[in-house]
VEXDREN-2710 file (C-alpha; in Angstrom, 1 decimal):
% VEXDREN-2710
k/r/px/py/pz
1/UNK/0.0/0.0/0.0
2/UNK/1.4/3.8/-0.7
3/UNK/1.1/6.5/1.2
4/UNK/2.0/9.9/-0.2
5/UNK/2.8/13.4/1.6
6/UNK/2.9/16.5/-1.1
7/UNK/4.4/19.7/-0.4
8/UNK/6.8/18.1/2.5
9/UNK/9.6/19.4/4.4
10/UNK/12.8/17.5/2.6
11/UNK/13.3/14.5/5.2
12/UNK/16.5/12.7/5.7
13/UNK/14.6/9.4/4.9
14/UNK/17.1/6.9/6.9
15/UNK/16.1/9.4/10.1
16/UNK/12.4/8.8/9.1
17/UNK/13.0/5.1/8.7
18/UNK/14.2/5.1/12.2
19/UNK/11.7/6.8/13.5
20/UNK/9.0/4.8/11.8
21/UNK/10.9/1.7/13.2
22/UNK/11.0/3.5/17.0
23/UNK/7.3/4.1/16.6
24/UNK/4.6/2.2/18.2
25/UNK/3.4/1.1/14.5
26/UNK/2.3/-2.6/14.1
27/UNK/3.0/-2.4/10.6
28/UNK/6.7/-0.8/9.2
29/UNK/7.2/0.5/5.9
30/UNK/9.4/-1.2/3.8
31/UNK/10.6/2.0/1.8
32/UNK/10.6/5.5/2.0
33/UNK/11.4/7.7/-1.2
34/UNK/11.1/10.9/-3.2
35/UNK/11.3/11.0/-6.5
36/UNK/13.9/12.8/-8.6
37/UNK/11.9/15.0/-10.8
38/UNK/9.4/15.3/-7.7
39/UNK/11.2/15.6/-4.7
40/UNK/8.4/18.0/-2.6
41/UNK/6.7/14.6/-2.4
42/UNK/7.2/11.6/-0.3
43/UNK/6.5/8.0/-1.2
44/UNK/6.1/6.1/1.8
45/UNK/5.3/1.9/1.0
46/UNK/3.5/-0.6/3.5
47/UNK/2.8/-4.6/3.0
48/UNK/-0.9/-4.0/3.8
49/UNK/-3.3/-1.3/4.1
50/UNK/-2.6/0.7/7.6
51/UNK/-4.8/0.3/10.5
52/UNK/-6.6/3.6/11.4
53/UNK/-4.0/4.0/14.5
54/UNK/-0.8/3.2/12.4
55/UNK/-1.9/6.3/9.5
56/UNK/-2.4/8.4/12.9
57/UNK/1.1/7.8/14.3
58/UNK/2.6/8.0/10.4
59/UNK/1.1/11.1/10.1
60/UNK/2.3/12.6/13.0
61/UNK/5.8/11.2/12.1
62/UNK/5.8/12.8/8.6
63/UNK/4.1/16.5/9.8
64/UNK/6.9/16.7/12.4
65/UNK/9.2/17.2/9.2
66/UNK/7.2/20.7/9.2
67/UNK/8.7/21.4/12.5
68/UNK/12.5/21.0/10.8
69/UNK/11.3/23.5/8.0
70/UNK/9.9/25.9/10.5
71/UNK/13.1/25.6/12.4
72/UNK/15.0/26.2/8.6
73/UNK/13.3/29.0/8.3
74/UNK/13.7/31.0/12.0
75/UNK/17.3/30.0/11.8
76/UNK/17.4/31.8/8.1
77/UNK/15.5/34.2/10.0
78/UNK/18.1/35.5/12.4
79/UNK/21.0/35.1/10.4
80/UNK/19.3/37.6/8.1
81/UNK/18.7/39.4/11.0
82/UNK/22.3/39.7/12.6
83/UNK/23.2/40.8/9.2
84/UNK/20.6/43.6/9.3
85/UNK/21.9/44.5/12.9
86/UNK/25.7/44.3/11.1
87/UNK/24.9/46.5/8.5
88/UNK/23.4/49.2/10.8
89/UNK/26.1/49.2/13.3
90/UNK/28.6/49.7/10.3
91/UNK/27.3/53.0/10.4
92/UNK/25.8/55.2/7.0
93/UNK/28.2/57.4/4.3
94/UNK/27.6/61.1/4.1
95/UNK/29.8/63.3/2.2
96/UNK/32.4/60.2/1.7
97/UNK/32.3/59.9/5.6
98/UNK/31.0/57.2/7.7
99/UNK/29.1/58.1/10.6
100/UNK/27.9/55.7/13.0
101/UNK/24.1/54.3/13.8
102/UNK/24.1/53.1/17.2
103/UNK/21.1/53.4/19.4
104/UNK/22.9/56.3/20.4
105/UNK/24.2/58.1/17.8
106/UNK/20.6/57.6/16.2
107/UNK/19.2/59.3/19.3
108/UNK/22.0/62.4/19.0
109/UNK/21.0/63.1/15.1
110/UNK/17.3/62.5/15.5
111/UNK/17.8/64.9/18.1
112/UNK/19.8/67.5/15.9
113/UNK/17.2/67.1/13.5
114/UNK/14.3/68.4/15.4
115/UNK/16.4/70.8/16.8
116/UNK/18.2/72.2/13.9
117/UNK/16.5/75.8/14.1
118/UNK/18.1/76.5/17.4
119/UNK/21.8/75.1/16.8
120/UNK/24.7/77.3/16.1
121/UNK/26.4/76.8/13.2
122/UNK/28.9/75.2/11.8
123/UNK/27.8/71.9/13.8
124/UNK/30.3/69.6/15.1
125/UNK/29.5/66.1/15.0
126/UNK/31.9/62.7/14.9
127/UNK/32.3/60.6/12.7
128/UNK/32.5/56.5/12.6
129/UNK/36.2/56.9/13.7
130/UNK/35.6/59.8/16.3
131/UNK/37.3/62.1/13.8
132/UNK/35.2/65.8/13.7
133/UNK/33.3/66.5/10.8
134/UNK/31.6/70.0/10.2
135/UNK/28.0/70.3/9.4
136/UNK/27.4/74.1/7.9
137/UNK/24.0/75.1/8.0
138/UNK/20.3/73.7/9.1
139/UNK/20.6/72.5/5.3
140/UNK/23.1/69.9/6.0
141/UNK/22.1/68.8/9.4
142/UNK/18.6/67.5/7.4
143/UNK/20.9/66.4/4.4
144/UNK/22.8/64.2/7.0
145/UNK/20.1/62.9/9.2
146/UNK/18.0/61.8/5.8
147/UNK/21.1/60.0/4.6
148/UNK/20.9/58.2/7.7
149/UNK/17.4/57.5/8.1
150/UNK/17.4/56.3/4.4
151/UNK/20.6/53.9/5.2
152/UNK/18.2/52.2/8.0
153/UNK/15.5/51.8/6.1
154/UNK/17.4/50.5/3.0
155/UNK/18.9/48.1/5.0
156/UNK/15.6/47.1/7.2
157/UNK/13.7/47.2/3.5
158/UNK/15.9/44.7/2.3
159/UNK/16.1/42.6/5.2
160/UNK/12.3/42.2/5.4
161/UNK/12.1/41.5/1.6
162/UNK/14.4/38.2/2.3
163/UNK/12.5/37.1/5.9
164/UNK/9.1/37.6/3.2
165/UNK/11.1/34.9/0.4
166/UNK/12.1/32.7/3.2
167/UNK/8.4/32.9/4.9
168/UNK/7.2/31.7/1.3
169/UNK/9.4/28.3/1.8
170/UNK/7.5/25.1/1.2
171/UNK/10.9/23.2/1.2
172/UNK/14.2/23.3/3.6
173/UNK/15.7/23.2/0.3
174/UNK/14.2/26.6/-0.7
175/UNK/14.9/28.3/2.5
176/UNK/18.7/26.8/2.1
177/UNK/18.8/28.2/-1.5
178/UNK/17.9/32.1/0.0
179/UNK/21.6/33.6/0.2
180/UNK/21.6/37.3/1.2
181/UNK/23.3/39.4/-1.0
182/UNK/23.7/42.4/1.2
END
């Protein structure tokens, strides 16, 4: 008798075997197999026809495999975010100087920003490398802080765009195949 899973998580089939074997079935498969030009799908291949308890306990052997693809995917998940965080903290360019966009620096030019009416100019601010860079007028200061803002939400865009590719996964195979580029 055959049993077939579509849209599956990629199993490592000598890992299901096992498990199969492990379980409390009465009746074992005797093979386990995807198919090369249709390898979403599993093939699973019984003697007989399964008892009503045996499908139950098969079934909750082969939808654990989802639990491997959700894991795929959070795992793809973070390392897209710590590259997000990586990118931030490397800071944004602005007049071929790099400034820095810490949770604190962020606060200092969100706060120069709003308050660019009452500074005195030129405005001193550091740079990436603690070096002293000159902003001239209330012109620059929103040239600067836009530059920044735009850097985050570049690099947040793109960052959500690749969690939204590896959210569409079906397969661990997919979510392995999502490199990010940034």
């Amino acid at each position: 008798m055959e049993y077939i899973y579509n849209s599956i998580a990629i199993f490592n089939l000598e890992e299901l075997g096992k498990q199969v074997i492990a379980s409390a079935m009465t009746d074992k498969a005797y093979q386990y197999c995807t198919h090369e030009a249709d390898s979403d799908t599993l093939y699973v291949y019984f003697e007989n026809t399964l008892s009503a308890g045996d499908k139950t306990i098969l079934d909750s052997i082969i939808n654990d495999g989802d639990l491997e693809l959700d894991s795929a995917k959070n795992n793809k998940k973070k390392t897209i975010d710590a590259k997000t965080d990586e990118l931030i903290l490397n800071g944004f360019t602005y007049d071929s100087t790099v400034f820095s966009l810490s949770l604190a620096a962020q606060s200092t030019w969100t706060g120069m920003f709003s308050a660019q009416a009452y500074l005195t100019y030129p405005m001193a601010v550091s740079t990436l490398s603690s070096a002293s860079y000159s902003l001239a007028d209330a012109t620059a200061v929103t040239n600067f802080y836009l530059t920044g803002v735009g850097t985050i939400e570049a690099v947040l865009g793109s960052g959500r765009s690749l969690k939204v590719a590896v959210n569409a996964c079906t397969t661990i195979a997919e979510v392995n195949a999502i490199v990010d580029p940034r």
